[in-house]
FIZAVEX-205302 format. One record per atom (N, C-alpha, C): residue in three letters; x, y, z. Coordinates in steps of 0.1 Angstrom, whole numbers, padded with zeros to 4 digits, always signed. Atoms other than C-alpha are relative to their C-alpha. Layout:
REM residues N
ALAXYZ/...
REM end
This chain:
REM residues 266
UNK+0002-0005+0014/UNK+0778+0464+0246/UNK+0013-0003-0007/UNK-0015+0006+0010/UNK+0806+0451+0217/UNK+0003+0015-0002/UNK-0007-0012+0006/UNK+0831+0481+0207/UNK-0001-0002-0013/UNK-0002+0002+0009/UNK+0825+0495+0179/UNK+0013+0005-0007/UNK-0011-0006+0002/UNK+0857+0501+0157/UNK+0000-0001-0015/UNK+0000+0001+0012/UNK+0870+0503+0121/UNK+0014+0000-0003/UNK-0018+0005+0004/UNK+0902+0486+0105/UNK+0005+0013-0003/UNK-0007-0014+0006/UNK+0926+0519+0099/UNK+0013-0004-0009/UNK-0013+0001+0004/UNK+0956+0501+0088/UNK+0001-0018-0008/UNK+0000+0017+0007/UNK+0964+0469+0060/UNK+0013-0005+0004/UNK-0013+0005-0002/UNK+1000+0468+0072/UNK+0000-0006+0013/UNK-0008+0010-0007/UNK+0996+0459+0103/UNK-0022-0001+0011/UNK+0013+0005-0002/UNK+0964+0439+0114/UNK-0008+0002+0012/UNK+0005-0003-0015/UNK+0961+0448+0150/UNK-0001+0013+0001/UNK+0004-0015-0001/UNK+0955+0484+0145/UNK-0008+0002-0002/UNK+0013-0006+0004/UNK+0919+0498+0148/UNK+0002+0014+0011/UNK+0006-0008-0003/UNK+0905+0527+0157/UNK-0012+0001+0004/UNK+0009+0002-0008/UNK+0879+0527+0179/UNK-0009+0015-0003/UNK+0010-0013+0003/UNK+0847+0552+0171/UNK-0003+0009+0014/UNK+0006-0013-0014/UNK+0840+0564+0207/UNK+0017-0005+0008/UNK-0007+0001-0005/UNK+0867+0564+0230/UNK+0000-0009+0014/UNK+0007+0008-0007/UNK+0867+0536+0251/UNK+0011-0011+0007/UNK-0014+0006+0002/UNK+0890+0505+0264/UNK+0002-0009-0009/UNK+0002+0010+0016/UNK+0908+0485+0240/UNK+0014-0005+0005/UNK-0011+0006+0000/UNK+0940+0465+0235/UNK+0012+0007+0002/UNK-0013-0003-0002/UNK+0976+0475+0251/UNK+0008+0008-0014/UNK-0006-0005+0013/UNK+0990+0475+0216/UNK-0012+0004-0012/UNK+0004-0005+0010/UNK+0979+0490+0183/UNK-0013+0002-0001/UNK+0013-0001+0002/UNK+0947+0504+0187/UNK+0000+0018+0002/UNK-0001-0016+0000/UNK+0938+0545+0185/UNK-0015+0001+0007/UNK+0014-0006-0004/UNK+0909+0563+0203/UNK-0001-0008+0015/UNK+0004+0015-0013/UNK+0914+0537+0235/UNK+0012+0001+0011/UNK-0012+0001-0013/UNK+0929+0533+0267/UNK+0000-0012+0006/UNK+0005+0017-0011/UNK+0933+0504+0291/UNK+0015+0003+0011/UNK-0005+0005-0011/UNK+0954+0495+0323/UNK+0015-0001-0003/UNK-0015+0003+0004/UNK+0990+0497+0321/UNK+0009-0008+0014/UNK-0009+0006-0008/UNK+1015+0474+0347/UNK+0009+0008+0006/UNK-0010-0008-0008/UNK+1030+0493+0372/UNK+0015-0005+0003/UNK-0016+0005-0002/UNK+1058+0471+0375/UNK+0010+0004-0011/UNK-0009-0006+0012/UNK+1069+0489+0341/UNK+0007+0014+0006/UNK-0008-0010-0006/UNK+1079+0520+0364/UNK+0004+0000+0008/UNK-0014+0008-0016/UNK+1107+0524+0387/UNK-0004+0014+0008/UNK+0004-0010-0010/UNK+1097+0545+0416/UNK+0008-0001+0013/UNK-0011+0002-0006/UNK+1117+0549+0447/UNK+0001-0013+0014/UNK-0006+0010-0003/UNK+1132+0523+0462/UNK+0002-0004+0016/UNK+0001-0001-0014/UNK+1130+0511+0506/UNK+0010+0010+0005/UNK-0007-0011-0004/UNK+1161+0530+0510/UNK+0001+0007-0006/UNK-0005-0006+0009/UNK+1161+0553+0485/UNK+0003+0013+0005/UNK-0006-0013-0008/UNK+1167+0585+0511/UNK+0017-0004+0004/UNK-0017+0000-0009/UNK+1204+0570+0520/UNK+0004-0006-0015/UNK-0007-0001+0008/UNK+1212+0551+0487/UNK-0004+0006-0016/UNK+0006-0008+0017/UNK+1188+0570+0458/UNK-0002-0009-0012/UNK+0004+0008+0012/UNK+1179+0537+0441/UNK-0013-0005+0001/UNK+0013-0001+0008/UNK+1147+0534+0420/UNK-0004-0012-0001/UNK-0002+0015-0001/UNK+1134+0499+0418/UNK-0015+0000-0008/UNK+0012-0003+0005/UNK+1098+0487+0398/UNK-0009+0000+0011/UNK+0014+0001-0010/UNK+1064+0491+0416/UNK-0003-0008+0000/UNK+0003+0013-0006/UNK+1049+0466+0431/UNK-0019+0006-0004/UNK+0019-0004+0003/UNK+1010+0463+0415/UNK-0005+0011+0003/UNK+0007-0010-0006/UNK+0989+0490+0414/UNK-0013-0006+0010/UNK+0005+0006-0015/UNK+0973+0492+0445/UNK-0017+0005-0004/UNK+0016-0001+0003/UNK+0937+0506+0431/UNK-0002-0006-0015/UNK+0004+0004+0011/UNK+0917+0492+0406/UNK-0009+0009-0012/UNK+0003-0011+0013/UNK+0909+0516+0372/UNK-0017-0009-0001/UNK+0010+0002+0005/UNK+0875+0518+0364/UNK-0003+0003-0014/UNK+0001-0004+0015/UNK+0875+0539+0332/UNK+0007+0012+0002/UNK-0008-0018+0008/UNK+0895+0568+0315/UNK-0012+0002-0007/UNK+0014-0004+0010/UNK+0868+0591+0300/UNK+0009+0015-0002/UNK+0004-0018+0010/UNK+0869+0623+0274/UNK-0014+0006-0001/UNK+0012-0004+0000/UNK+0846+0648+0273/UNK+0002+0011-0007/UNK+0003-0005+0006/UNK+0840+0676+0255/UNK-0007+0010+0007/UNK+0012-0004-0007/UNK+0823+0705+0276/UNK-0005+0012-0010/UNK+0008-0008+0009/UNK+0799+0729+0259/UNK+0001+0015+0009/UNK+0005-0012-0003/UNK+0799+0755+0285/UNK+0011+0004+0009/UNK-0013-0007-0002/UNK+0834+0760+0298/UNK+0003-0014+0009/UNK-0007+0006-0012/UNK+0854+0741+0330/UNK-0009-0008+0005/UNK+0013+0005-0007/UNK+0828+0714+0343/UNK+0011-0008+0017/UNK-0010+0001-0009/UNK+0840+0714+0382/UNK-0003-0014+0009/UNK+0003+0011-0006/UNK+0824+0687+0399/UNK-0007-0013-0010/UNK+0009+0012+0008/UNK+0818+0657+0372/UNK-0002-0013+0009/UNK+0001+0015-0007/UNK+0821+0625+0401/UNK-0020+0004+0004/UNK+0019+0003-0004/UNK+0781+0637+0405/UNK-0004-0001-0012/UNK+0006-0001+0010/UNK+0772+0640+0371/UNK-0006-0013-0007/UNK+0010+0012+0003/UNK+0748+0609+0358/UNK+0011-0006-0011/UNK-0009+0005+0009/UNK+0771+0607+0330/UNK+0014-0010+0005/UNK-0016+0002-0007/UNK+0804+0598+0351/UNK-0002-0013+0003/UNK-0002+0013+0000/UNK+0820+0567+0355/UNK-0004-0005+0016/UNK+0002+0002-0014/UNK+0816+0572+0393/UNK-0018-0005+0002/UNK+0011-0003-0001/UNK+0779+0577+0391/UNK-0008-0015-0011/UNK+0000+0010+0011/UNK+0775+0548+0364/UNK+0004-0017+0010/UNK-0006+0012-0008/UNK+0796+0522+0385/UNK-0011-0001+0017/UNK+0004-0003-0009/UNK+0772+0534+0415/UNK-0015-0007-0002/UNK+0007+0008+0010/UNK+0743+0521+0395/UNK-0004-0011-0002/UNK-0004+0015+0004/UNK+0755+0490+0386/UNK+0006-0010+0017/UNK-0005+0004-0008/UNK+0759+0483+0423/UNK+0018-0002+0008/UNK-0007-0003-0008/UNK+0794+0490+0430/UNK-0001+0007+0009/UNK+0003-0008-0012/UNK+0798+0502+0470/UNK+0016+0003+0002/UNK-0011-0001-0007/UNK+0835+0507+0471/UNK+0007+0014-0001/UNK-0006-0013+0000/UNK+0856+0542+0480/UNK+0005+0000-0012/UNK-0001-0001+0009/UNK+0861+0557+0447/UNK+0013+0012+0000/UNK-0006-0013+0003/UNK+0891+0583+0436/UNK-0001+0001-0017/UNK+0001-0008+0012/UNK+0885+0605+0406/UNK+0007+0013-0003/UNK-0011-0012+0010/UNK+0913+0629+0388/UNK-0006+0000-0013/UNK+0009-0007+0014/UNK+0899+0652+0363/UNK+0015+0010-0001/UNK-0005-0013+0001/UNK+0925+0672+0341/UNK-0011+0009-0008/UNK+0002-0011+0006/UNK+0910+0704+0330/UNK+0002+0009-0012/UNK-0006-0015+0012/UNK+0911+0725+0300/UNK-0009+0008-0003/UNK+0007-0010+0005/UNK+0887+0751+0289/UNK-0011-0006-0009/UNK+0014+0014+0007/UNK+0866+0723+0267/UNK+0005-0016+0006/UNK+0005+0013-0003/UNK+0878+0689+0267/UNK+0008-0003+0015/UNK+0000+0006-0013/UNK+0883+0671+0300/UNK+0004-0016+0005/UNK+0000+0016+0002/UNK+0902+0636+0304/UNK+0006-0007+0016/UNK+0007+0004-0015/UNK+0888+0616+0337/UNK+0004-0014+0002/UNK+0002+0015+0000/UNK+0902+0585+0350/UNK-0004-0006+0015/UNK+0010+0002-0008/UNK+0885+0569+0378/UNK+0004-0010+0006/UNK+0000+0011-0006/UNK+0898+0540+0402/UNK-0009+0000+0012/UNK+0013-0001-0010/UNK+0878+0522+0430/UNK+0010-0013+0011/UNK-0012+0005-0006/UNK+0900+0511+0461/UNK-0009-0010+0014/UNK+0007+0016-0005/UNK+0893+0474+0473/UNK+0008+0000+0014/UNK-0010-0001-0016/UNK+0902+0474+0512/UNK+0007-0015+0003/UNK-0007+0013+0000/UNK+0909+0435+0514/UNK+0014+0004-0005/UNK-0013+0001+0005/UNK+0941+0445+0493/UNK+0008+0013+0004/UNK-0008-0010-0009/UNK+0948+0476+0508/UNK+0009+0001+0010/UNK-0008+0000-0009/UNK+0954+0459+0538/UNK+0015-0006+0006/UNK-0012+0008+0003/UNK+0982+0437+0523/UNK+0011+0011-0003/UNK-0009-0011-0002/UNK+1003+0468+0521/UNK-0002+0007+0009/UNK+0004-0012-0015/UNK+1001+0486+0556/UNK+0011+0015-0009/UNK-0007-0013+0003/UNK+1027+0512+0542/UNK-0007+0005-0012/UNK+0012-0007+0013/UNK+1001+0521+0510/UNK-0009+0007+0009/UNK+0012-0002-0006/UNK+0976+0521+0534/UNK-0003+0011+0006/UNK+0002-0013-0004/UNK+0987+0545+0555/UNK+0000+0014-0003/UNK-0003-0013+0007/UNK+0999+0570+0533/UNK-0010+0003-0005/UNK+0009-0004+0007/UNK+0969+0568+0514/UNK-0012+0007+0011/UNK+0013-0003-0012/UNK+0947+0573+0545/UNK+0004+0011+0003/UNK-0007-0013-0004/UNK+0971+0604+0554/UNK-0004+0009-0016/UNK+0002-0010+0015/UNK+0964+0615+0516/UNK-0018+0007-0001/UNK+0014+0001+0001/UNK+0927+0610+0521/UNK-0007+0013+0005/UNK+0004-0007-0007/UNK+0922+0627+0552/UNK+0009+0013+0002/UNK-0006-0011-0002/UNK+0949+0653+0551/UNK-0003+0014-0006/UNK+0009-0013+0002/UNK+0946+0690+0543/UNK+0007+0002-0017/UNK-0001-0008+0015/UNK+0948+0705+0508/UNK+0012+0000-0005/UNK-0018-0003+0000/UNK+0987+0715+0509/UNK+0005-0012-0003/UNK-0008+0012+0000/UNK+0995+0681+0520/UNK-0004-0007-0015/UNK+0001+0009+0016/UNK+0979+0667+0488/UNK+0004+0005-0011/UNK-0006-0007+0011/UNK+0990+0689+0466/UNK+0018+0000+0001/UNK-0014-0001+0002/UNK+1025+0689+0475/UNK+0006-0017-0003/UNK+0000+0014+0005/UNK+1025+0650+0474/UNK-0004-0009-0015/UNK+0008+0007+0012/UNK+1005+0640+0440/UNK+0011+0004-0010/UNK-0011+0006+0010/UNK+1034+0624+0416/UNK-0012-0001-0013/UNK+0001+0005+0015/UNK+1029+0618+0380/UNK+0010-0003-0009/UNK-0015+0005+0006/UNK+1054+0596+0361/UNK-0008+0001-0017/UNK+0004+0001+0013/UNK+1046+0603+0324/UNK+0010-0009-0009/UNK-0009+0010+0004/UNK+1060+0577+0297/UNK-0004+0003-0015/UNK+0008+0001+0013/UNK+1053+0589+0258/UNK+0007-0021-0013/UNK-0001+0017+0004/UNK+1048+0550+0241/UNK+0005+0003-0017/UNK+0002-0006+0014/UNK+1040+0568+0206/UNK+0000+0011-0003/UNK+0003-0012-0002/UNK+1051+0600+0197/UNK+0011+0009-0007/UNK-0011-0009+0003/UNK+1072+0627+0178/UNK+0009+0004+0009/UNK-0008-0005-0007/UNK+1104+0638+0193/UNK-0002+0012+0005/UNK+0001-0010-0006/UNK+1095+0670+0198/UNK-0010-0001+0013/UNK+0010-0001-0015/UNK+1066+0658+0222/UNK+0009-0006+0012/UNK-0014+0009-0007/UNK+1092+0635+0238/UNK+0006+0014+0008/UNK-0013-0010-0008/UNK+1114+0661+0246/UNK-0011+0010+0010/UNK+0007-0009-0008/UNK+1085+0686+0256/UNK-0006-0007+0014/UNK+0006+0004-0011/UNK+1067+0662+0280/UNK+0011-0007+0009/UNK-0009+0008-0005/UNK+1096+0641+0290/UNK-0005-0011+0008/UNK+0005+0006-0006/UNK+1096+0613+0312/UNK+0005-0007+0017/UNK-0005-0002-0010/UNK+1108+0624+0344/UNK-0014+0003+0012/UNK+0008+0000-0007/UNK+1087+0619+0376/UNK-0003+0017+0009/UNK+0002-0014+0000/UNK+1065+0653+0381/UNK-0011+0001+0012/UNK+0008-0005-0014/UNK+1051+0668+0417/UNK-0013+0013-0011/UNK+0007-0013+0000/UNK+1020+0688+0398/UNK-0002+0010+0006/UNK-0001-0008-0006/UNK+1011+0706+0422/UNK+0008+0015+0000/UNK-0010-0012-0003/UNK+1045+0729+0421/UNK-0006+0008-0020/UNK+0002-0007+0012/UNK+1031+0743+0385/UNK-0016-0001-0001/UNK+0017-0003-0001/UNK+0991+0738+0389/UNK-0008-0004+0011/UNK+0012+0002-0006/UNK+0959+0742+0402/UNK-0005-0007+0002/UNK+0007+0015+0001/UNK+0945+0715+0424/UNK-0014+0006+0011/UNK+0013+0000-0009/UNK+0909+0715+0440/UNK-0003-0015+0002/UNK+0000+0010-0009/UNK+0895+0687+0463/UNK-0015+0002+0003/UNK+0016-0002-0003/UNK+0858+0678+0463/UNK-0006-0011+0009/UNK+0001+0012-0005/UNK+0850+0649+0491/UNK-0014-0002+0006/UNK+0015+0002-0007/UNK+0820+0630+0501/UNK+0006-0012+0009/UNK-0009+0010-0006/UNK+0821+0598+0520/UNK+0003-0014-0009/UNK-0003+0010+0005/UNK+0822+0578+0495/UNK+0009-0002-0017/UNK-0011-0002+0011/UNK+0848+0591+0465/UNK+0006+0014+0003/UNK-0010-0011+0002/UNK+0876+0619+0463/UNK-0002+0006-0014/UNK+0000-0009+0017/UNK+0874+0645+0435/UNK+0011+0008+0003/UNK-0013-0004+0004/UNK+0909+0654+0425/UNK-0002+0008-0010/UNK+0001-0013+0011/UNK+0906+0690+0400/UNK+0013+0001-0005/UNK-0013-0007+0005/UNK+0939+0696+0382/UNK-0008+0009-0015/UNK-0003-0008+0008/UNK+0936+0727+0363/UNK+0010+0005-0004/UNK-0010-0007+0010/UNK+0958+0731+0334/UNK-0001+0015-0006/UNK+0004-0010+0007/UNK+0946+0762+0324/UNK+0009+0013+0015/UNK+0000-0011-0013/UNK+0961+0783+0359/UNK+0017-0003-0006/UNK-0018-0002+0001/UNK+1000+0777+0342/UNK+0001-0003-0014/UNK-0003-0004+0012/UNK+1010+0792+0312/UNK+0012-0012-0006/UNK-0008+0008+0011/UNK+1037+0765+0304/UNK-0006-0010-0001/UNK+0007+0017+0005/UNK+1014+0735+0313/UNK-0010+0004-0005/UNK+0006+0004+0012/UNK+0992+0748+0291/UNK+0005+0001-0014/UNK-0011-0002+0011/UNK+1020+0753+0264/UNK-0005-0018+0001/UNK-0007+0015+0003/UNK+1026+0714+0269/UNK-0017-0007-0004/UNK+0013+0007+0003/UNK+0986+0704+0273/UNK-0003+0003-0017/UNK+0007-0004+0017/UNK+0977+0725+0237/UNK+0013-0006-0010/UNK-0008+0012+0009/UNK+1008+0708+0222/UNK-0005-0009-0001/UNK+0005+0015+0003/UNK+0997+0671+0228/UNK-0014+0000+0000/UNK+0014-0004+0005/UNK+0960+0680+0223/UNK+0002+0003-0014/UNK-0001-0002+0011/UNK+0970+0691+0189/UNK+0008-0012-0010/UNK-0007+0014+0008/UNK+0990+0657+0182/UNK-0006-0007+0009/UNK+0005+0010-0009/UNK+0971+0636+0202/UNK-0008-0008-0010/UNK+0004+0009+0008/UNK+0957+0614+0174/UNK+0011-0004-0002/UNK-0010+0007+0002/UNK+0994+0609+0169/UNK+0006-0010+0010/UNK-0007+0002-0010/UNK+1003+0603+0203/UNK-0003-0010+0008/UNK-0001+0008-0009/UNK+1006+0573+0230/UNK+0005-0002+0007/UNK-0010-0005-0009/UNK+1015+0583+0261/UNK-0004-0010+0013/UNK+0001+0008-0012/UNK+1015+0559+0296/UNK+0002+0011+0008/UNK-0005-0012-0011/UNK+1007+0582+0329/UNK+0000-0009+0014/UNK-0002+0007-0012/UNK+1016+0564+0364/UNK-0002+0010+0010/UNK+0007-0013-0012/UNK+1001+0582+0395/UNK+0009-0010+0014/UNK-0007+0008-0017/UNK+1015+0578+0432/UNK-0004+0010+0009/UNK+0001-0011-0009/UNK+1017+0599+0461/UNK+0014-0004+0004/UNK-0012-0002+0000/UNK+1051+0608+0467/UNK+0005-0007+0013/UNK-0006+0009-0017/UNK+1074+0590+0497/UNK+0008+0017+0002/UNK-0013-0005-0003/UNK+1095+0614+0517/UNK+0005-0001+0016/UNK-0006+0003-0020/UNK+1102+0598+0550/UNK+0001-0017-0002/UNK-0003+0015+0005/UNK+1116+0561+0552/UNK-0014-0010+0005/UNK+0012+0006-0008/UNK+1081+0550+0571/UNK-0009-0001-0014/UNK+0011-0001+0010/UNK+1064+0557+0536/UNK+0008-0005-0013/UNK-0010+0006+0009/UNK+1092+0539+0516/UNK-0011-0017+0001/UNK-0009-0003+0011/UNK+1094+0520+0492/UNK-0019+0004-0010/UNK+0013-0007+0006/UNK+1067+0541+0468/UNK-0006-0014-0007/UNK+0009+0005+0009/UNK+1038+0525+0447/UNK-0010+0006-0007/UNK+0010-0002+0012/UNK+1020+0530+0420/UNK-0017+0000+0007/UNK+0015+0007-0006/UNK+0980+0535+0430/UNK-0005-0004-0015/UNK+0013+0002+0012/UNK+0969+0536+0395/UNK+0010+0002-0017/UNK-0004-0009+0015/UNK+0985+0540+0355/UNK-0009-0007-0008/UNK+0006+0005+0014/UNK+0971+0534+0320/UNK+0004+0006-0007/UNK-0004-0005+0012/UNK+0977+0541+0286/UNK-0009+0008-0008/UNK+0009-0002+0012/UNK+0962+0564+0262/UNK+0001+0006-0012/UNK-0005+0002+0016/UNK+0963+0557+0225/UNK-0007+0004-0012/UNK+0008-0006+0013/UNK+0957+0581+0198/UNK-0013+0007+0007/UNK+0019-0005-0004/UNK+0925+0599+0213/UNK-0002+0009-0014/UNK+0006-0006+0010/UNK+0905+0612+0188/UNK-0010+0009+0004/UNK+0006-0010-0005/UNK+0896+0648+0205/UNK-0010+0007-0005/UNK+0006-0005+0010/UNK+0875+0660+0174/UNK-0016-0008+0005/UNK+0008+0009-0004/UNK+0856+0629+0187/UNK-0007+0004+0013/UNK+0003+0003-0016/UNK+0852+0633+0222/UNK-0012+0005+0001/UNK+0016+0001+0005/UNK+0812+0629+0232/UNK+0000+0014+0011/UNK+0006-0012-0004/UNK+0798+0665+0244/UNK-0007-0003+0015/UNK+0003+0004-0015/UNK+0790+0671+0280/UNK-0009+0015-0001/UNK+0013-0010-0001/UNK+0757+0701+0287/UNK+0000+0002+0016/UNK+0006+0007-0012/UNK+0759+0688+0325/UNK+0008+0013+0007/UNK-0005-0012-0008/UNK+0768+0725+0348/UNK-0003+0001+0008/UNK+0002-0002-0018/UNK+0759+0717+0386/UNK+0015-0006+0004/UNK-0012+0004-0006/UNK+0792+0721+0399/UNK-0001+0006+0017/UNK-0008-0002-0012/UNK+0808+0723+0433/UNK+0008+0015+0003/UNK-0013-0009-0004/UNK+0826+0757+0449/UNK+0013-0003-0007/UNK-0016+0001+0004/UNK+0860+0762+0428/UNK+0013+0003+0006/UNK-0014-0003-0013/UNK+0881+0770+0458/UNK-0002-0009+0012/UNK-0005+0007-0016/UNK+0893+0748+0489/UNK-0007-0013-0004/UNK+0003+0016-0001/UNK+0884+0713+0497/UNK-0017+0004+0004/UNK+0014+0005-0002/UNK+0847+0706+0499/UNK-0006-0012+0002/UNK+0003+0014-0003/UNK+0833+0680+0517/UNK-0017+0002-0005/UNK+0014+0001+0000/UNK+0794+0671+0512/UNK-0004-0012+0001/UNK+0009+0015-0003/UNK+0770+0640+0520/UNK+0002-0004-0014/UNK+0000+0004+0011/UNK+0772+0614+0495/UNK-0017-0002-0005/
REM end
């Protein structure tokens, strides 16, 4: 289906605004996300336990399916990788069979979901991704929570957001709530913003400028042993301007248990 969009700006020609939120062009576009190059973040480097130097990522190692907004009508929606709507469930459909990971952040209504789908042929060209990721997969709750990085990068943005989000590489985990929903055939990653009073200071900030804002987020799982050197990127993208006012309504409430890891048949 063609995107639909609508010129917003005469100065400069490559800026639309996209009606639904969807993907769109790197530069100058609002309401849109797309795929960002991991080799634009420096993450740590083969030795970086003896000399502490940062070097760029080497490709992201999973392939993005979609960033999605949602809007929920009836509070926290905990399990969306089942819901008919979801990109998981959609891609599933359309005949993709490949292991899926889905991170959902949380807020009290809207909900922004990005979705990769991890191709094993390329997996296996990195044995040190591989492992770690396999140790991420199958390991217990703690372990993933104390490992899950996020390098945030604001593209477009008031200084005051700048300063508030910064763009120093952040272990969530040590400030929020993570749940873990597994079947055998995708990971459901929960981050609730809503369980820490500063990250929701920072979420209802850029929620409230987020038609202003263009911010790049780079995901990893952290190195801390030289066997799991030199880090990589599994996944980043950009997202430009969202138009939250916008975001399409979600009705969909068969969730999953909201405590511990839960596995279930796919």
């Amino acid at each position: 289906m063609k995107a639909l969009f609508r010129r917003v700006s005469t100065r400069t020609l490559k800026e639309f605004e996209f009606e639904t939120f969807q993907e769109g062009p790197f530069e100058g576009s609002k309401n849109a996300w797309t795929c960002c190059d991991a080799e634009t973040f420096r993450v740590r480097g083969k030795d970086y336990l003896t000399d502490k130097v940062k070097e760029p990522s080497a490709p992201n190692a999973f392939d993005i399916v979609e960033v999605e907004i949602f809007k929920s009508t009836t509070g926290k929606v905990e399990n969306y990788a089942m819901c008919p709507e979801s990109a998981i469930q959609r891609a599933r459909n359309n005949g993709d069979k490949r292991f899926m990971l889905m991170v959902v952040f949380q807020t009290v209504t809207i909900h922004l979901v990005v979705t990769w789908a991890i191709e094993p042929k390329a997996m296996d060209e990195d044995p040190v991704m591989k492992d770690l990721w396999e140790r991420y997969l199958n390991g217990s709750e703690e372990f993933r929570t104390e490992r899950f990085k996020v390098i945030p990068r604001i593209a477009d943005g008031g200084f005051f957001l700048r300063r508030l989000v910064g763009e120093k590489p952040g272990l969530l985990g040590k400030r929020l709530s993570f749940r873990y929903h597994q079947t055998e055939s995708h990971l459901l990653v929960v981050c609730d913003t809503v369980t820490s009073s500063f990250a929701s200071r920072i979420t209802l900030a850029c929620m409230d400028q987020a038609s202003k804002l263009t911010i790049d987020l780079g995901f990893l799982i952290e190195a801390t042993a030289t066997k799991e050197l030199p880090e990589r990127l599994f996944g980043a993208f950009r997202m430009s301007k969202p138009n939250l006012d916008g975001a399409k309504p979600l009705t969909w409430t068969e969730d999953l248990p909201e405590n511990g890891t839960t596995t279930v048949k796919a």
